[in-house]
C-alpha positions in Angstrom: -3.2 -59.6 -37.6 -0.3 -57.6 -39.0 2.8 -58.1 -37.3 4.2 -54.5 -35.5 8.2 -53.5 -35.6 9.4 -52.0 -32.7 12.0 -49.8 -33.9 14.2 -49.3 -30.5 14.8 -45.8 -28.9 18.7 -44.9 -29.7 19.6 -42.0 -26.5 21.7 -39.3 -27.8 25.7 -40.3 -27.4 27.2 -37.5 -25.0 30.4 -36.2 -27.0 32.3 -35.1 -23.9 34.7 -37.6 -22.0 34.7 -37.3 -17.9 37.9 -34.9 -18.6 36.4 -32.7 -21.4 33.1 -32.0 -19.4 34.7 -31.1 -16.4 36.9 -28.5 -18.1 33.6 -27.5 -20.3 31.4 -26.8 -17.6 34.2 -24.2 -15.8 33.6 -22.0 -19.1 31.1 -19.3 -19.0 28.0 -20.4 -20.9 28.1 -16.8 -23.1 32.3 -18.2 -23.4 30.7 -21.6 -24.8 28.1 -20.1 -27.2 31.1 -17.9 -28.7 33.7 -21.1 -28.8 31.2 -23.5 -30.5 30.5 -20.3 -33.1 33.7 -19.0 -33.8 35.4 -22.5 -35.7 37.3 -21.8 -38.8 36.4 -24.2 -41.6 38.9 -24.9 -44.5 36.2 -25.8 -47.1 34.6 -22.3 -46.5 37.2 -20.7 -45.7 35.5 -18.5 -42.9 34.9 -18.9 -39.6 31.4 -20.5 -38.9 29.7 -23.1 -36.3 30.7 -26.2 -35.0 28.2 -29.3 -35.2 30.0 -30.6 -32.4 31.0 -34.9 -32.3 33.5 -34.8 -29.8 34.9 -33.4 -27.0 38.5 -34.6 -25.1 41.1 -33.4 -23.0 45.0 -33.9 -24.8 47.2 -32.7 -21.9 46.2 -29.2 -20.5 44.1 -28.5 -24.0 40.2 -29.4 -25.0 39.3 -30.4 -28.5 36.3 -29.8 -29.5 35.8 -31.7 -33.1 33.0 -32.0 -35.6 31.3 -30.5 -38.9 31.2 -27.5 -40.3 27.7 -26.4 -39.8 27.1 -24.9 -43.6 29.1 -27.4 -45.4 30.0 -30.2 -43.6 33.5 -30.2 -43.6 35.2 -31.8 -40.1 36.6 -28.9 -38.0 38.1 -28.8 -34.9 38.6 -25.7 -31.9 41.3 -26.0 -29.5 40.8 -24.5 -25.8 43.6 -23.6 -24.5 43.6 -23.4 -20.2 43.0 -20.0 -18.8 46.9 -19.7 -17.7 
């Protein structure tokens, strides 16, 4: 009998700290869909998409980091707070 690899289940890592998500979640979802699309990328040199790794709060301000959706390059958005 052929022995079977079980190739275990990885669940997908949530990019937001405890911080990030909280300020995240008071943003409009039609706000979020235009942050995570509006990311300037240096290797294109246009603004495109974020393919979004990671998410933190640094004082007041959210980070949003990742890849550049057409090439790959790392990005990043910053959020500033609504006041």
């Amino acid at each position: 009998m052929t022995e079977r690899k079980i190739i275990p289940f990885k669940k997908p890592v949530d990019p937001f700290t405890k911080g990030a998500k909280e300020r995240w979640s008071k943003i409009p979802e039609w706000a979020q869909t235009k942050i995570l699309e509006n990311v300037f990328c240096t290797g294109c040199s246009t603004s495109t998409s974020i393919i979004l790794e990671s998410a933190k709060m640094q004082k007041a301000d959210l980070i949003l980091r990742g890849k550049c959706k057409v090439c790959g390059h790392e990005v990043c958005r910053l959020v500033e707070p609504e006041n």
